[in-house]
N, C-alpha and C positions, 0 to 999 in steps of 0.2 A: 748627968755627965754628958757632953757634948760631944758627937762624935766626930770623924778628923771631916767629914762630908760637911757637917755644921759649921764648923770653925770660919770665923771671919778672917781672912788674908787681907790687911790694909801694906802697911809698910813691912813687915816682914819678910824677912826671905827663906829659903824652902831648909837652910840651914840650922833656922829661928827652930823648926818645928822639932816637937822628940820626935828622934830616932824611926820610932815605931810607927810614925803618923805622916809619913815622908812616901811618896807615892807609889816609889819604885821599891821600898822595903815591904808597903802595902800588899804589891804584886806577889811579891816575893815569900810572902807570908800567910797570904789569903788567896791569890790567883785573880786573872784580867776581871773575872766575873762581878768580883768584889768592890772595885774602883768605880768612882763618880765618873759623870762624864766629865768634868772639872780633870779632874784626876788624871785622866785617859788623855786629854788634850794637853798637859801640862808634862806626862812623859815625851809625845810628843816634840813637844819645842824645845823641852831640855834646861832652857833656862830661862830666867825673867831678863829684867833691865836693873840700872843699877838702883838698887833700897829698894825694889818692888818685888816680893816671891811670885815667879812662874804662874804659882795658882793662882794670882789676881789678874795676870795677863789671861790665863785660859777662862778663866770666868768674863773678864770681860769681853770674850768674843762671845762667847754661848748667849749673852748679855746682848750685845750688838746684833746678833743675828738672828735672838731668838729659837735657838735648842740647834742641837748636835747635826739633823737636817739643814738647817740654815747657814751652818759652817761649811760641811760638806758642801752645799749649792753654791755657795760664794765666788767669787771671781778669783785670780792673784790678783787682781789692782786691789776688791775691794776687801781683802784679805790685810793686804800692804799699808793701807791706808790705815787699821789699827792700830793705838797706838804698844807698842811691845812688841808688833810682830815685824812689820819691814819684808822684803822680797824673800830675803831668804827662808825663815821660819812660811813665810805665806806657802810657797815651795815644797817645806815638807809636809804641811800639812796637806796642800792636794795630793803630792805623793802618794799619802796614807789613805786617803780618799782613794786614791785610784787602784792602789793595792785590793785595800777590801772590795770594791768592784767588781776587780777581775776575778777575785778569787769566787764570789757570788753568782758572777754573770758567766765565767767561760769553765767550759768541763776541761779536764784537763788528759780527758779518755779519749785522746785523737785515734780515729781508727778503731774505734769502738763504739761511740755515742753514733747513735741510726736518726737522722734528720727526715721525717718524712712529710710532718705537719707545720702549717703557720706556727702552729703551737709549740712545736718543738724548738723553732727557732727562737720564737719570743720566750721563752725558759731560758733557751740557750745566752741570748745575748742580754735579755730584760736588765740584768744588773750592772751592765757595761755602760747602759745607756742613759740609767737612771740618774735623774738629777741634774741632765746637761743642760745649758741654755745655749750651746748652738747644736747645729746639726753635725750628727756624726754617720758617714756613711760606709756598710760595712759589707762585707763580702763572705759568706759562708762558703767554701769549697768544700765539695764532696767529691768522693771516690764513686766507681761504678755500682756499687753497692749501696749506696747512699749513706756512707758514714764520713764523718765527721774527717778532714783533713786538718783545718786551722781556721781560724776566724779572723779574717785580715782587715787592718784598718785604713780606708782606701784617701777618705777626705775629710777635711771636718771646714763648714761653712755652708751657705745655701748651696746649693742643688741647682747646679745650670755646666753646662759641657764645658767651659773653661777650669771648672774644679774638679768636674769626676769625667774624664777622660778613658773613651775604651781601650786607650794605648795599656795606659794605667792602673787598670782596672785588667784586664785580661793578662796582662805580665805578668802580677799575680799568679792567675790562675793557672799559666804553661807555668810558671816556674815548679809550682806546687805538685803537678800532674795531677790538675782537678778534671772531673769529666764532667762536671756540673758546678754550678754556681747559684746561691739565692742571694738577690742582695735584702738590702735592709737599712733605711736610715729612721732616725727619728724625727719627730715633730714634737718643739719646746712646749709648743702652744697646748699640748695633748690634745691637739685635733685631727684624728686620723684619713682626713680623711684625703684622698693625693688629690694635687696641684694638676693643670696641663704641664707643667713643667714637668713633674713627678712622672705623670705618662709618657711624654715624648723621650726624655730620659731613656725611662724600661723598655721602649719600644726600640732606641736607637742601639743602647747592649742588647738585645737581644735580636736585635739585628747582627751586629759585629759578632755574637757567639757564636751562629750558624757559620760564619766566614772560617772561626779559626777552630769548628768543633766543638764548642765548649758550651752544653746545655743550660741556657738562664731557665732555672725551674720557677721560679717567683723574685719578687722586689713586697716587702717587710714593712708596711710602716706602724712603727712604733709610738704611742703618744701615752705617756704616764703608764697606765695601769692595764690596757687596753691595746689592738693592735688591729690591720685589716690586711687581705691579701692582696697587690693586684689580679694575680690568676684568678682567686675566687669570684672577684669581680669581675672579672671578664674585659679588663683594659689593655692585653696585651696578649 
């Protein structure tokens, strides 16, 4: 006997299935654990197209992109461009993508979690950042004590002073009543290792920090699996 993970979805719709072999009954009966990633992606979108079950739509992204990774990585164009899914489903699905991220990458013990190492940071944000293909540049604010205020999201795109802005970037940080800041952006390429741009950057907020009080402790670069400090390095 076949079970509902095996099952071939050609024209049918998620109506066709019994009962008991329907995703959301699945859940319901067994728990998230239990469900395909077919499954998982198909409660997701909610529904198919018309004559086509949901679960042929979710399979054949897993299909196009190559496993559950590959969806997650996806763009909204190249999401869009499936066919069954269109902007909007494309939409919930980074959504969900981005949920499970935050929940993985950010602690939610502000005012508790103690930030003192590269290390700490890259735990802290690793899963915010995982998977991105552009740059995302972020701003840890800490309290005098060096704990955790909030982890703010300053720019996303290359890395040059017309996008990360110390107006922008320190606003932030008085709003928060940060006494410290680490920044942190990532590199798609997972090559960690900084640009001149990267340095002149760190050099110029931590320039601006002295001006308004506000201690740049380190700048974070993040690539896949891996991470480097500027301060350890000695670039700023």
């Amino acid at each position: 006997m076949k079970k509902p993970s095996d099952v071939k979805y050609t024209s049918m719709t998620i109506h066709d299935l019994p009962v008991a072999d329907r995703p959301r009954e699945r859940l319901q009966r067994l728990g998230t654990e239990a469900l395909s990633a077919q499954e998982i992606l198909a409660l997701i979108l909610g529904r198919g197209i018309a004559g086509e079950s949901v679960m042929v739509t979710a399979q054949r992204l897993l299909s196009q992109f190559g496993g559950l990774k590959g969806v997650a990585g996806a763009s909204l164009e190249e999401l869009s461009q499936v066919r069954g899914i269109g902007l909007a489903k494309a939409a919930q699905i980074q959504a969900a993508v981005e949920l499970s991220n935050r929940v993985e990458g950010y602690s939610e013990a502000a005012g508790k979690t103690l930030v003192k190492t590269p290390e700490d940071v890259f735990n802290l944000v690793q899963g915010r950042l995982k998977g991105k293909k552009k740059e995302y540049f972020l701003a840890v604010l800490l309290d005098t004590r060096n704990q955790l205020i909030k982890v703010a999201e300053i720019s996303i795109g290359s890395l040059d002073s017309s996008v990360v802005h110390p107006r922008e970037v320190f606003k932030e940080a008085i709003s928060a009543s940060a006494a410290s800041v680490i920044f942190v952006h990532n590199h798609p390429s997972e090559d960690t290792e900084a640009s001149e741009d990267d340095i002149m950057l760190t050099r110029r907020l931590a320039d601006a920090g002295e001006i308004v009080g506000i201690d740049v402790l380190d700048h974070i670069i993040i690539g896949g699996k891996s991470h480097a400090s500027l301060k350890r390095l000695g670039l700023f």
